[in-house]
C-alpha positions in Angstrom: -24.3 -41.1 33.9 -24.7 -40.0 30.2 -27.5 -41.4 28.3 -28.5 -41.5 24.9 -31.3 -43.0 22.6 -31.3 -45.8 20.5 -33.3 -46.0 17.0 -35.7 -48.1 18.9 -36.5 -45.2 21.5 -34.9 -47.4 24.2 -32.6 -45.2 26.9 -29.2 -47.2 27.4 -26.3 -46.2 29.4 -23.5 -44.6 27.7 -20.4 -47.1 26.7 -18.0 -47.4 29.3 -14.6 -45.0 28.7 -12.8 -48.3 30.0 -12.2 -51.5 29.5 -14.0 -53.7 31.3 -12.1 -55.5 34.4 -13.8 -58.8 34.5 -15.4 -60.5 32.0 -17.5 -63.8 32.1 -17.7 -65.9 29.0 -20.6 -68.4 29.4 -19.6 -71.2 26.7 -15.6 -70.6 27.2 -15.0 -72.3 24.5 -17.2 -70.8 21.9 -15.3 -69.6 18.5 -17.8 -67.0 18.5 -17.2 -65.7 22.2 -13.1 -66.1 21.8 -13.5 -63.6 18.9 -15.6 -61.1 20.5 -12.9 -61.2 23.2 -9.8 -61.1 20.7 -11.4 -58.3 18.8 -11.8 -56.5 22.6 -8.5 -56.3 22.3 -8.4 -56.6 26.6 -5.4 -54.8 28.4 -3.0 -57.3 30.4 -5.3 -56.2 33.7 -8.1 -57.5 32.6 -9.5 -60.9 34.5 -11.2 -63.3 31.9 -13.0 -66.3 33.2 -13.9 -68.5 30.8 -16.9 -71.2 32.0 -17.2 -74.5 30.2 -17.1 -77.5 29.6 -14.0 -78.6 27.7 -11.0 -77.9 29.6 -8.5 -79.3 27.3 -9.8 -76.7 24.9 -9.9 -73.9 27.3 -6.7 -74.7 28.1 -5.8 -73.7 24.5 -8.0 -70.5 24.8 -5.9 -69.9 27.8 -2.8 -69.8 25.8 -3.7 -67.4 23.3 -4.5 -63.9 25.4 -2.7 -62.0 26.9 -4.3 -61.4 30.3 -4.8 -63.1 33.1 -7.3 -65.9 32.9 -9.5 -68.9 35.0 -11.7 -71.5 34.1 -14.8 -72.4 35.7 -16.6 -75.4 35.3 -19.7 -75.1 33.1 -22.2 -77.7 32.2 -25.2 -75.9 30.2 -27.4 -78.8 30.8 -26.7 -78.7 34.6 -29.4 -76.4 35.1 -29.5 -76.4 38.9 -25.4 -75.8 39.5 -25.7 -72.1 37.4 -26.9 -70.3 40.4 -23.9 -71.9 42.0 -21.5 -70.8 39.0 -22.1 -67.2 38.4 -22.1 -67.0 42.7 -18.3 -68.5 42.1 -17.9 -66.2 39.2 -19.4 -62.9 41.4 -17.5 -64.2 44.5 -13.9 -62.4 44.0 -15.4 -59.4 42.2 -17.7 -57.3 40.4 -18.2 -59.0 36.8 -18.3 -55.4 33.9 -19.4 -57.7 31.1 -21.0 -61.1 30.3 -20.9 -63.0 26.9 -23.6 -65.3 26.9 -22.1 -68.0 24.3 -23.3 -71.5 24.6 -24.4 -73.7 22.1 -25.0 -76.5 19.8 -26.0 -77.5 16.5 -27.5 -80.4 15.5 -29.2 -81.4 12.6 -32.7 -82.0 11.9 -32.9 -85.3 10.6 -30.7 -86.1 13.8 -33.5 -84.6 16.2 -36.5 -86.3 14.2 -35.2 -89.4 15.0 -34.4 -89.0 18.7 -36.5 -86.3 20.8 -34.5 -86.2 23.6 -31.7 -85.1 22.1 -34.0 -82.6 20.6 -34.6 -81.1 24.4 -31.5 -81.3 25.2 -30.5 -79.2 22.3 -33.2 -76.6 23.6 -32.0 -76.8 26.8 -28.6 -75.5 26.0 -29.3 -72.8 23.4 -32.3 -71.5 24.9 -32.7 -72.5 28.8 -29.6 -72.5 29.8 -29.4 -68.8 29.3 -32.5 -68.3 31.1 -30.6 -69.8 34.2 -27.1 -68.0 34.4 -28.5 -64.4 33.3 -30.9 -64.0 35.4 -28.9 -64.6 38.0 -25.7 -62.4 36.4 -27.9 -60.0 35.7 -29.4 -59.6 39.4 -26.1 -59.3 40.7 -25.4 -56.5 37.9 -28.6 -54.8 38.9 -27.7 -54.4 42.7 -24.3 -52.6 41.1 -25.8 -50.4 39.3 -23.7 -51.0 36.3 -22.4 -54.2 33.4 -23.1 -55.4 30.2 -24.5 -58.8 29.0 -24.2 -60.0 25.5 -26.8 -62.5 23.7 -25.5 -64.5 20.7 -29.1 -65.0 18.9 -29.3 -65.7 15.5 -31.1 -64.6 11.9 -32.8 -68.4 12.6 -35.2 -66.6 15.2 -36.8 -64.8 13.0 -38.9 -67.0 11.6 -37.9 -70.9 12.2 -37.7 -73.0 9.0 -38.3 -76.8 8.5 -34.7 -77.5 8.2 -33.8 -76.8 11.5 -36.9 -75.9 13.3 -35.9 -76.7 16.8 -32.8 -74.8 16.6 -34.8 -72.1 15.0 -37.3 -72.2 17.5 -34.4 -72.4 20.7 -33.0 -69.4 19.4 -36.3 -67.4 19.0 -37.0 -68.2 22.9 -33.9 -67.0 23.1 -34.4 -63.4 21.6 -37.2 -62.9 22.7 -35.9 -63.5 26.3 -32.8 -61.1 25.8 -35.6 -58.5 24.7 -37.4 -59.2 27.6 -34.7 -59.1 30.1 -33.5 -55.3 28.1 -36.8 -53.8 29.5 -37.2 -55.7 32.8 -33.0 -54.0 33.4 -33.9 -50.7 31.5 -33.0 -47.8 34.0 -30.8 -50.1 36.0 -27.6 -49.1 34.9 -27.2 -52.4 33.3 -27.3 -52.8 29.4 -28.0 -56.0 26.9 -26.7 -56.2 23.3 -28.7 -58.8 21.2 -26.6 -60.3 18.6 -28.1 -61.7 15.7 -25.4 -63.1 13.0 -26.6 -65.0 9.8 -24.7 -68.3 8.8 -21.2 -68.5 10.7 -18.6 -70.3 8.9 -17.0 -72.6 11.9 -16.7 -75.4 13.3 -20.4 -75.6 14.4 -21.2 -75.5 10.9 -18.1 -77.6 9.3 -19.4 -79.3 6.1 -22.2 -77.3 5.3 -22.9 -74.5 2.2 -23.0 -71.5 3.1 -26.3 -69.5 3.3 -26.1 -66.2 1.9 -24.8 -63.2 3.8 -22.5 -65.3 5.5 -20.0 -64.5 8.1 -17.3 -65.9 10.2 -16.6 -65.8 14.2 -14.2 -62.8 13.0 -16.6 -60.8 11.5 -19.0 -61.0 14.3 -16.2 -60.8 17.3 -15.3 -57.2 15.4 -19.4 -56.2 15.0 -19.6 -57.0 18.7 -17.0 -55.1 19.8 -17.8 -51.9 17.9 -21.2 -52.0 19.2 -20.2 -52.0 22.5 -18.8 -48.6 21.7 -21.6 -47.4 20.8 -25.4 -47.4 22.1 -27.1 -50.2 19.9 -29.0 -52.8 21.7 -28.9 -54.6 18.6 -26.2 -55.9 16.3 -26.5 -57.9 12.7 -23.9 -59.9 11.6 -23.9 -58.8 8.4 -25.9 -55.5 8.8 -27.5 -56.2 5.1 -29.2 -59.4 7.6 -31.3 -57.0 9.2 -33.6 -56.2 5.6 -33.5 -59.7 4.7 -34.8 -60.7 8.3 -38.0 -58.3 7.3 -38.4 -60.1 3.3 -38.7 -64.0 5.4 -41.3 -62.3 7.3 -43.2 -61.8 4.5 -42.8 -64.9 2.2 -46.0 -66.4 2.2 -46.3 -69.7 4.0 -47.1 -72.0 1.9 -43.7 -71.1 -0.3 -41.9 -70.8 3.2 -42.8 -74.2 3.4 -40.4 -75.3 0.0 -37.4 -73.4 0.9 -35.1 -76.3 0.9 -32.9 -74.9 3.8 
């Protein structure tokens, strides 16, 4: 299999010459992981599966592609029934790629005032992961061969006060997709870290815009073009990627004031 470097150093496999057969979106009704699979643009042969929550809504998702689809039942918080779901989701055939898409958003002033909700808000951005990729990506490993995407966020870089518990889910987060690069690095079996800034949606309906904004769109077409090629690491917008190194140097005590 062909191999090339990244800018990182890091050896990936090549991008596959064909679409992928089956794919596995964890969080089937994530705007985010719709659009990477509308801008895939996935032949009629292709199996979706889409695991969630929400079947009404992924009855709607259902509607709107043109291949052949099935829903699984998904409950991120259900840590100990994931084994059980990506077995289901492995059962009737090799999986080629995984969209790891679940999540939540919750605001801080919400989480100050009730902790729990605060974990459970961790539990699904962050741990939740942890759970169903490790065990996707074991299976993937034994192939020889798949791809697993990582919806991170600019918020990992360096957690503000505004929404430090999402800030600090998603850093758990990256640096567990990093991780989990190197531990499948030679395998066969690649990760792409995606790390968008502000996404206009409906996880983030009545709230201004941070700069360098995108939209599920923009990052669905990012994702897709990556896959192409051999990053290991998309930003959504890539100007994100030199502002994610000037909040890494704003000294702390002005960190501290930034209002959002």
């Amino acid at each position: 299999m062909l191999r090339t470097r990244t800018r990182e150093g890091a050896r990936l496999p090549a991008a596959p010459a064909t679409p992928p057969g089956r794919v596995l979106l964890l969080g089937g009704t994530s705007e985010i992981g719709l659009a990477i699979l509308a801008a895939l643009q996935l032949p009629a042969q292709t199996e979706v599966l889409l695991a969630g929550r929400d079947e009404a809504r992924m009855a709607t998702a259902v509607r709107d592609m043109g291949c052949a689809v099935r829903t699984l039942h998904y409950d991120a918080t259900r840590l100990d029934e994931h084994e059980k779901l990506v077995s289901a989701a492995f059962e009737s055939g090799q999986i080629d790629l995984v969209i790891s898409a679940a999540g939540i958003l919750t605001s801080q002033d919400r989480l100050d005032a009730d902790p729990l909700m605060a974990g459970q808000m961790v539990e699904i951005n962050f741990t939740s992961h942890v759970t169903t990729l490790l065990a996707a990506a074991s299976r993937m490993r034994e192939r020889g061969s798949g791809t697993i995407v990582v919806l991170s966020s600019i918020a990992a870089v360096r957690p503000r006060k505004a929404n430090f518990v999402y800030g600090a889910a998603k850093a758990g987060l990256d640096a567990f997709a990093r991780g989990l690069t190197d531990a499948l690095h030679g395998t066969g079996v690649r990760v792409l870290l995606v790390r968008p800034g502000f996404v206009i949606g409906r996880m983030t309906e009545g709230m201004e815009p941070a700069p360098l904004a995108t939209t599920p769109a923009m990052v669905g077409a990012a994702v897709a073009a990556a896959l192409q090629s051999q990053a290991s690491v998309v930003w959504v917008p890539p100007a994100l990627r030199q502002l994610a190194i000037v909040l890494t140097l704003v000294p702390r005590p002005l960190w501290r004031r930034m209002r959002r």
